[in-house]
N, C-alpha and C positions, 0 to 999 in steps of 0.2 A: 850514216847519213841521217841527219836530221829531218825531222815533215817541218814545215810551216804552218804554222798554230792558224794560217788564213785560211788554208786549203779548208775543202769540204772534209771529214771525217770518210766518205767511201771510197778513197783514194786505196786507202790500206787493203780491200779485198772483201768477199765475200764472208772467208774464214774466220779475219778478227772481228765482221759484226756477228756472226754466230757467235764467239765465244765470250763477249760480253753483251751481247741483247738477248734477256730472257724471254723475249717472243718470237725468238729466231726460229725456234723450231718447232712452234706450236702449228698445229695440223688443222685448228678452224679455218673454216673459211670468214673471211674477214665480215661476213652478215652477223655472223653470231656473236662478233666482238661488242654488238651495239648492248647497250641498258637495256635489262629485262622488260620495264617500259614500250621499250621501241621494239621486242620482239614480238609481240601479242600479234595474233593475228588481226587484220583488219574488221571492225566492227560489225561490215554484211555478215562476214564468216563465224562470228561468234556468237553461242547462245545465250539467249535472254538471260540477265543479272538474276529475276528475281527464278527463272524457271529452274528445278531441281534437275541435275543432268546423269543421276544416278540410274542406272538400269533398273528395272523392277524386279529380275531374279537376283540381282544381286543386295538389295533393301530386303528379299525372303528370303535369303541363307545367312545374315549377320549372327553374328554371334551374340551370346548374353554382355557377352564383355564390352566388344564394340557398342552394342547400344547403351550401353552403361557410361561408356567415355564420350557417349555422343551426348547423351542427355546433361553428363554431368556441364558438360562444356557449352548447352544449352543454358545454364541454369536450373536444371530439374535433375535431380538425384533421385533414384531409385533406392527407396530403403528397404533393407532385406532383414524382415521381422517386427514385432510388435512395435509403435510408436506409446512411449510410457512418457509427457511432457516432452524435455528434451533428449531423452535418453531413450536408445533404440534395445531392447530385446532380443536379443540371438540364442540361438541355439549354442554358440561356441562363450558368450556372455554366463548362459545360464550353468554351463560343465564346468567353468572356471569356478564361480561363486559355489560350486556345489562343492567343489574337490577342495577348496579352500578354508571351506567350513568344517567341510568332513574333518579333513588333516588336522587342522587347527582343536576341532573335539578329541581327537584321536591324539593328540600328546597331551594335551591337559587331562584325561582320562590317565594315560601310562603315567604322571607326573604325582596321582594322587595313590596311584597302583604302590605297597609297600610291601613288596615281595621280591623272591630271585629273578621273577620273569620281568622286571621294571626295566632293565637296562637293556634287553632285547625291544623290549616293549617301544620303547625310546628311540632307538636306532631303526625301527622301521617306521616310524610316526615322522623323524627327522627327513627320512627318505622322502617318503610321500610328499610331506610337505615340502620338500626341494624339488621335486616333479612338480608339483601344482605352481610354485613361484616360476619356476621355466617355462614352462607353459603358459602362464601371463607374462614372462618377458618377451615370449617367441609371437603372442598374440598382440602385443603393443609393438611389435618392429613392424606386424604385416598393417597396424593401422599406422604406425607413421610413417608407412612408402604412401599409404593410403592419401593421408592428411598430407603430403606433399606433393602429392600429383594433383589434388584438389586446390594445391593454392594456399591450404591454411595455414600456415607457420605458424602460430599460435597453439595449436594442437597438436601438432609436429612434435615444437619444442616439448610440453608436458608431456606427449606419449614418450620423449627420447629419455625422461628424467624419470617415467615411473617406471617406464622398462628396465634401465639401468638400475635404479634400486631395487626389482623384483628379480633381478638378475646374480646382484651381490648376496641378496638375502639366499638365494636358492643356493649359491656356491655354501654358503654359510652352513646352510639346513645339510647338503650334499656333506662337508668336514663334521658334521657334530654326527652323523650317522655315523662315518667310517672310525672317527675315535670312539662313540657308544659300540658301535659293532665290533672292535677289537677290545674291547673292556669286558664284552661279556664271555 
């Protein structure tokens, strides 16, 4: 039996609109189908635009963190340590540049070293200083999640390029240990 292309379409049953209407079986009630717009409650019932509607025990248990995403998305960033121009001072700044220097003394020392113990000497300088490069790649990944939740792409991009080269270096530093360490 053919339908007639006139007929209304609910001829066929309740069945074949469930099985082709993907709102057939949705369980809102038809109020909440409206644009978020249209759901707000009515204006008596709503608090003031500009009045903060935050509890006050809850604004004195926030966390460091939360007020840190709050302020930054304010436009005031909380900086944590020394302000030097435009370059901030950290504690985790200062251990990088120390162990970097260290390392980097610490193989040109073994490199001038002309003895049996140069090639040990060597392979642990090479270490080190593959620790110290990891450690500035693993500290430039936590600032470009940093620089990317802030919005800066700019900073992002260069932390993702100097991590990645302090990354290869440290692989680098990590193979000339393990060849120096089986040499000696």
């Amino acid at each position: 039996m053919t339908r007639d292309p006139r007929q209304p379409a609910d001829d066929r049953g309740a069945d074949h609109r469930a099985a082709y209407d993907p709102g057939a079986y949705d369980r809102r009630p038809p109020a909440d189908r409206r644009p978020p717009a249209e759901r707000r409650p009515p204006a008596d019932r709503r608090p003031p635009a500009d009045r903060d509607t935050t509890p006050p025990w809850r604004e004195a248990n926030r966390s460091r963190s939360e007020r840190r995403r709050d302020s930054i998305h304010d436009g005031v960033a909380e900086r944590a340590g020394v302000q030097v121009g435009p370059l901030t001072i950290t504690p985790v700044r200062v251990a990088l540049a120390v162990a970097l220097i260290g390392s980097l003394a610490y193989v040109a020392f073994a490199l001038t070293v002309r003895e049996t113990a140069q090639l040990p000497l060597l392979s642990s300088g090479a270490a080190v200083l593959g620790i110290a490069f990891m450690a500035l790649a693993v500290s430039g990944f936590f600032g470009l999640r940093q620089a990317g939740y802030e919005g800066r792409s700019g900073r992002a991009i260069g932390l993702a390029v100097l991590g990645g080269l302090s990354a290869i270096i440290a692989f680098g530093c990590f193979a000339a240990a393990i060849v120096l360490g089986m040499e000696a």
